[in-house]
C-alpha positions as CSV (number, residue, x, y, z in Angstrom):
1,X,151.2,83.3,16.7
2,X,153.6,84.5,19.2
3,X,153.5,88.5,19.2
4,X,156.7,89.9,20.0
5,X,158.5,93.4,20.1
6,X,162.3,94.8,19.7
7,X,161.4,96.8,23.0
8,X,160.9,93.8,25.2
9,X,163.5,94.1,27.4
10,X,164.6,90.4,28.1
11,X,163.5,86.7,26.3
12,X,165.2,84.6,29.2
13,X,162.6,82.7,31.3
14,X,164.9,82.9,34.2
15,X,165.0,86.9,34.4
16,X,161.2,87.1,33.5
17,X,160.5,84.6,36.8
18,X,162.4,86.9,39.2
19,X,160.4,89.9,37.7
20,X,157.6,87.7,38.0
21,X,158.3,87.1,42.1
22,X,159.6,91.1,42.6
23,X,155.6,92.2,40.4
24,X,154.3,89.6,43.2
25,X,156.1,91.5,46.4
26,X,155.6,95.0,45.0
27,X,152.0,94.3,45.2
28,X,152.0,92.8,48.4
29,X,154.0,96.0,49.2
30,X,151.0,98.1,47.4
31,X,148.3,96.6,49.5
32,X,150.0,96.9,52.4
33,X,150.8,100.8,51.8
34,X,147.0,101.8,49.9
35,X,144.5,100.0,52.2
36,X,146.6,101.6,55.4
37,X,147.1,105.0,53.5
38,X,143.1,105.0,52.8
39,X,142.2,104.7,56.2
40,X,145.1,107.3,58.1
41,X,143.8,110.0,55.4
42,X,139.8,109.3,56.8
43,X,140.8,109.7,59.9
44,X,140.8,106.2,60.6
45,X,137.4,105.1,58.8
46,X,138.1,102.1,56.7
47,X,134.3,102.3,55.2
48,X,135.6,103.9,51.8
49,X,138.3,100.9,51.5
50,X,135.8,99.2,49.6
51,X,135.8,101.6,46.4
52,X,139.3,100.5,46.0
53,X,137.9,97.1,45.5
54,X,135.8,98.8,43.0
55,X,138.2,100.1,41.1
56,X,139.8,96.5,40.8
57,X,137.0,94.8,39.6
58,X,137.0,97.8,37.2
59,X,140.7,96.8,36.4
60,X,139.6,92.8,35.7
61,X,136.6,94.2,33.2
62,X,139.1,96.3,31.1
63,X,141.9,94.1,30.9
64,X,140.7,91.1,29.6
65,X,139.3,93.6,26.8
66,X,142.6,94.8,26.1
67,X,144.1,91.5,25.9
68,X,141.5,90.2,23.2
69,X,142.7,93.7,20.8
70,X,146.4,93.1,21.6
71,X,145.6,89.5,20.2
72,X,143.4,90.7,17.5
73,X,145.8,93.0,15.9
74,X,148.7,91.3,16.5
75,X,150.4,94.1,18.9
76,X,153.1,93.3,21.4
77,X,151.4,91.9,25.1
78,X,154.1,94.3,27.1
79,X,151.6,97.2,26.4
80,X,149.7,96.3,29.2
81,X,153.1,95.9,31.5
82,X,154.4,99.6,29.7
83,X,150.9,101.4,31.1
84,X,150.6,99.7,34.7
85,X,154.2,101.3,35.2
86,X,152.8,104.7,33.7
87,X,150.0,104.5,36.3
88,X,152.2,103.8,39.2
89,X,154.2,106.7,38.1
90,X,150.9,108.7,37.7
91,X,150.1,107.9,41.3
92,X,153.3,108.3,42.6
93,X,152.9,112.0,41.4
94,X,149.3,112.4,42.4
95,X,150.0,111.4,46.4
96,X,153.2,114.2,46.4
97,X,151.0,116.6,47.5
98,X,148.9,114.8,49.8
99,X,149.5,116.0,53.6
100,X,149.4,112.9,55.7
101,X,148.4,112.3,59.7
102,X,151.2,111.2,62.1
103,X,152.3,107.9,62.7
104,X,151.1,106.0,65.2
105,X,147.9,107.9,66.0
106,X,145.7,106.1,67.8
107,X,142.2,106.2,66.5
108,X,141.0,108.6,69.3
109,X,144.1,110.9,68.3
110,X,143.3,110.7,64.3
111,X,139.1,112.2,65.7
112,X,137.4,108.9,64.3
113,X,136.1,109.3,68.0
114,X,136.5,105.9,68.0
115,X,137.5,104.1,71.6
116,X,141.2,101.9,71.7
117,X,140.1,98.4,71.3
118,X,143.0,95.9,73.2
119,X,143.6,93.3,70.6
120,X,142.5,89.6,71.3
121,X,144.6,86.8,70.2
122,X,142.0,84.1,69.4
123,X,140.1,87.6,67.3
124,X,143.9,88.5,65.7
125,X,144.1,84.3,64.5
126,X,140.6,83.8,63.4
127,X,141.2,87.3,61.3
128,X,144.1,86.3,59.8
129,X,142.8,82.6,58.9
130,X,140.3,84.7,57.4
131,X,142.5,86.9,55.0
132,X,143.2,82.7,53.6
133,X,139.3,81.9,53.1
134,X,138.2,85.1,52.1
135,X,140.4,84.7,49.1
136,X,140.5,80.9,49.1
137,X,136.7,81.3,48.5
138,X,136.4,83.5,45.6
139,X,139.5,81.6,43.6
140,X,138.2,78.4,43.9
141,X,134.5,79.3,42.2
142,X,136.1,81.1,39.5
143,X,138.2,78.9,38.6
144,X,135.6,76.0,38.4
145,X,132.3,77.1,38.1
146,X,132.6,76.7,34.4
147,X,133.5,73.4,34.5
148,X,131.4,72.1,37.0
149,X,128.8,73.7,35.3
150,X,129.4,72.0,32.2
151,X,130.7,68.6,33.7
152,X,128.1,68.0,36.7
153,X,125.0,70.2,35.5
154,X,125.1,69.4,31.6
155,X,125.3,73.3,31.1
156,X,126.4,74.6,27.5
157,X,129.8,76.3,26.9
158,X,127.6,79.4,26.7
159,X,125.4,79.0,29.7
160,X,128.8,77.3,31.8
161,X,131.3,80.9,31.0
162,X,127.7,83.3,31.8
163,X,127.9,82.1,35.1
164,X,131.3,83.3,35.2
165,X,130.0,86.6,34.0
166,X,126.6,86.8,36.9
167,X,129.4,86.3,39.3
168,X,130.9,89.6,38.0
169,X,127.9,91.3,37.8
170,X,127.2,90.5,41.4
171,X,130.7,91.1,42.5
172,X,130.2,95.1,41.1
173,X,126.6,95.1,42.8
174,X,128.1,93.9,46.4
175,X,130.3,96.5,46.1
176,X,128.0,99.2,46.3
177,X,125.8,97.0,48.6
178,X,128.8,96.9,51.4
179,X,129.3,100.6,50.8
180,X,126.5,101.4,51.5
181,X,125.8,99.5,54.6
182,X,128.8,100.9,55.5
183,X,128.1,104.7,55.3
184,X,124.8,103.2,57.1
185,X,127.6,102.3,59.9
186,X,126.6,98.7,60.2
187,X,128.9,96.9,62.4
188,X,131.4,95.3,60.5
189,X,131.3,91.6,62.5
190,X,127.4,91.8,61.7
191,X,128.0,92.5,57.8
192,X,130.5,89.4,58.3
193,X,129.0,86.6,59.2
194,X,125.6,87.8,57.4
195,X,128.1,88.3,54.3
196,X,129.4,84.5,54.7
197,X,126.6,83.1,55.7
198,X,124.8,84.1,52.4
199,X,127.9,82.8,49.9
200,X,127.4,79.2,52.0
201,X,123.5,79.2,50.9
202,X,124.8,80.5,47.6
203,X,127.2,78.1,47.0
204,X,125.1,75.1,47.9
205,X,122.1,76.7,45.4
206,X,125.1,76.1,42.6
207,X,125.6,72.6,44.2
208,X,122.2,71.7,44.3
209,X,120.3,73.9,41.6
210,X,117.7,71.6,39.8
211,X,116.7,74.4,37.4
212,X,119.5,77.3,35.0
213,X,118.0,79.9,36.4
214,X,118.2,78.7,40.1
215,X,122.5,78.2,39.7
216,X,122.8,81.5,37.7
217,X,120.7,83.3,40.7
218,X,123.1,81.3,42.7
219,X,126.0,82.8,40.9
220,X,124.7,86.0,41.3
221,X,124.1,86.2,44.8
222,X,127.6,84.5,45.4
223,X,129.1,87.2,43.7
224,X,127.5,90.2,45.4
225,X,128.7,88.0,49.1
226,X,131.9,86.8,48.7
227,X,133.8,89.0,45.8
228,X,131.6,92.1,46.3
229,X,134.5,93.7,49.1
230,X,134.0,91.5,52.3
231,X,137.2,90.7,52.4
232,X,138.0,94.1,52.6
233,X,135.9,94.5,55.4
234,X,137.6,91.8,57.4
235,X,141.1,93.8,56.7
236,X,139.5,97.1,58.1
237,X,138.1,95.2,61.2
238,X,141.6,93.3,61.6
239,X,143.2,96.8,61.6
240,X,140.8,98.6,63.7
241,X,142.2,96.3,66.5
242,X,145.4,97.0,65.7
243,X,145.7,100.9,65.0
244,X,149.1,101.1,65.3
245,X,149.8,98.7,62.9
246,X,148.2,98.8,60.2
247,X,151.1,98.0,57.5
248,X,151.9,95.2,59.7
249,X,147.9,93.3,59.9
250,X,147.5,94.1,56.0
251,X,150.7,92.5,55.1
252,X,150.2,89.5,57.2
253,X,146.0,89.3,56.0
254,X,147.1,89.5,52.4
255,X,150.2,87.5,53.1
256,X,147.5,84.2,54.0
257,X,145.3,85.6,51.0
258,X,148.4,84.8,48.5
259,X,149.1,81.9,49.9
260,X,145.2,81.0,49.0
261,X,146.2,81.9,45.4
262,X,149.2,79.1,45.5
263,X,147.2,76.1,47.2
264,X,144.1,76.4,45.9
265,X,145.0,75.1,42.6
266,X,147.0,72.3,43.9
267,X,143.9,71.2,46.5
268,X,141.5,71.8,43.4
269,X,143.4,70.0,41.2
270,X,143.6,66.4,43.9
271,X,139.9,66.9,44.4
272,X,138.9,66.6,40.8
273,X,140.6,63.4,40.1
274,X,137.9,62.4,42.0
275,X,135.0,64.5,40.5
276,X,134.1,67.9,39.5
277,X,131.6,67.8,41.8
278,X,134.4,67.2,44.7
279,X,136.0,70.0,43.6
280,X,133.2,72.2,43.7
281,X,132.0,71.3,47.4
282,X,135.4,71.9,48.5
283,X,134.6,75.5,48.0
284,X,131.5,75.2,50.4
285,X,133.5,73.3,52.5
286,X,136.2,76.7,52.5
287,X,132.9,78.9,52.8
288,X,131.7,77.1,56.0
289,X,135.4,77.9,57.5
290,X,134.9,81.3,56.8
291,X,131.5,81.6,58.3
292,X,133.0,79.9,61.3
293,X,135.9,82.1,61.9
294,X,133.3,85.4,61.5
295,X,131.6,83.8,64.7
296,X,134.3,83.6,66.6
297,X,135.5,86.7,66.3
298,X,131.5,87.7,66.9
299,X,131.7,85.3,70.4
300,X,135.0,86.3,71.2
301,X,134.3,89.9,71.0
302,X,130.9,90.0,73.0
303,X,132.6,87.9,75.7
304,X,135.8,90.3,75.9
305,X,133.0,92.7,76.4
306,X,131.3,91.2,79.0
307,X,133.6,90.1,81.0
């Protein structure tokens, strides 16, 4: 049953599609102006980044909530279009009267007491490949854990979707696990590659698991590594080497991170003609990428340093 409303604004597909594509910019435009924002007001500190990340997965536990009442009572789906346009409002007002740094400030200017680092080219492509697999990496489990689970491991619907749900839980747990080794001021290349490392060994636990428990202790861990705010980290470390632009480096990392969001269905989708099971190593395969870019900004770094 299709719930409609006099207020909606416009029923032709071709309108909604260009709002669809302007939502899509606007919030590339968002992360490019919040994550930058976040770190100029701490003085160049990108640690406390990761509570926005928090706040998202606190905006994916509510709004799949809100959907199931709009559907239950039969209430117009624009509600939840009508309040993410209040909030933006409410945020536009709450920033007013926030006093920002100058432009430009280099991170010795801002008092992070932090020394210039010269950017490296083979660190600035391997960081942006990485905005792609950080996101690649997280899509592709969600989207098929469930039915590998149910396809390859003979899991129940129940036991197949609670997977889904572990992966939450751990996503919420990494979060305050990558804060606080933050605050702790472990070195973000470190927290990287340990990070990746860990969702590869994760991800072949789900591939191999020859018990429940083992795949939903796989799940778990795989949540807390790879959705729990790493890819945050990788932003704050891309624009750490590039103080001056900031906008610029979180535009161009999230830029590879949506175009994860448009191929990864399409690569999913070859890969399970052949099996489910195909489809679900591809994701290890994505992981193993990752975990190999995170080393050679690690080597590339230490022999810039050395040399």
């Amino acid at each position: 049953m299709r719930s409609e409303s006099p207020s909606a604004t416009t029923f032709n597909i071709y309108v909604a599609y260009f709002f669809a594509i302007l939502a899509g910019i606007a919030n590339l435009a968002l992360d490019a102006g919040t994550y930058t924002t976040f770190v100029e007001l701490n003085g160049g500190n990108g640690a406390a980044t990761i509570l926005i990340k928090a706040f998202m997965l606190a905006g994916e536990f509510v709004l799949p909530l809100l959907i199931a009442q709009l559907t239950a009572n039969g209430l117009w789906f624009g509600w939840p279009f009508m309040t993410m346009a209040a909030l933006v409002v409410i945020n536009f007002v709450l920033i007013l009267p926030l006093s920002f740094p100058l432009p430009n400030q280099s991170p010795a200017q801002e008092g992070s007491g932090e020394k210039k680092v010269k950017p490296n080219w083979v660190t600035t492509i391997a960081l942006v490949l990485y905005g792609y697999t950080s996101m690649a990496v997280m899509i592709w489990f969600t989207q098929w854990i469930s039915l590998f689970a149910a396809d390859s491991l003979n899991f129940s619907d129940g036991q197949a979707h609670f997977l889904l749900s572990l992966y939450s839980l751990g996503s919420i747990s990494g979060v305050m696990l990558i804060f606080a080794l933050l605050k702790r001021n472990v070195k973000e290349t470190h927290l990287l590659i340990s990070m990746n490392v860990i969702a590869v060994l994760a991800l072949l636990g789900v591939l191999v698991g020859t018990s429940t428990v083992m795949v939903q202790v796989a799940s778990f861990v795989f949540g807390i590594s790879a959705a729990g705010g790493i890819m945050q980290v990788g932003l704050t470390l891309f624009m750490r080497f590039f103080p001056h632009h900031r906008g610029m480096v979180t535009g161009e990392y999230y830029f590879f991170g949506s175009i994860a969001s448009f191929t990864v269905p399409l690569i999913t989708g070859v890969l399970s003609t052949t099996s489910m099971r195909a489809a679900m190593t591809g994701d290890l395969v994505v992981g193993l990428i990752g975990s190999a870019l995170m080393l050679v900004v690690l080597i590339s770094e230490r022999g810039r340093h050395h040399g």
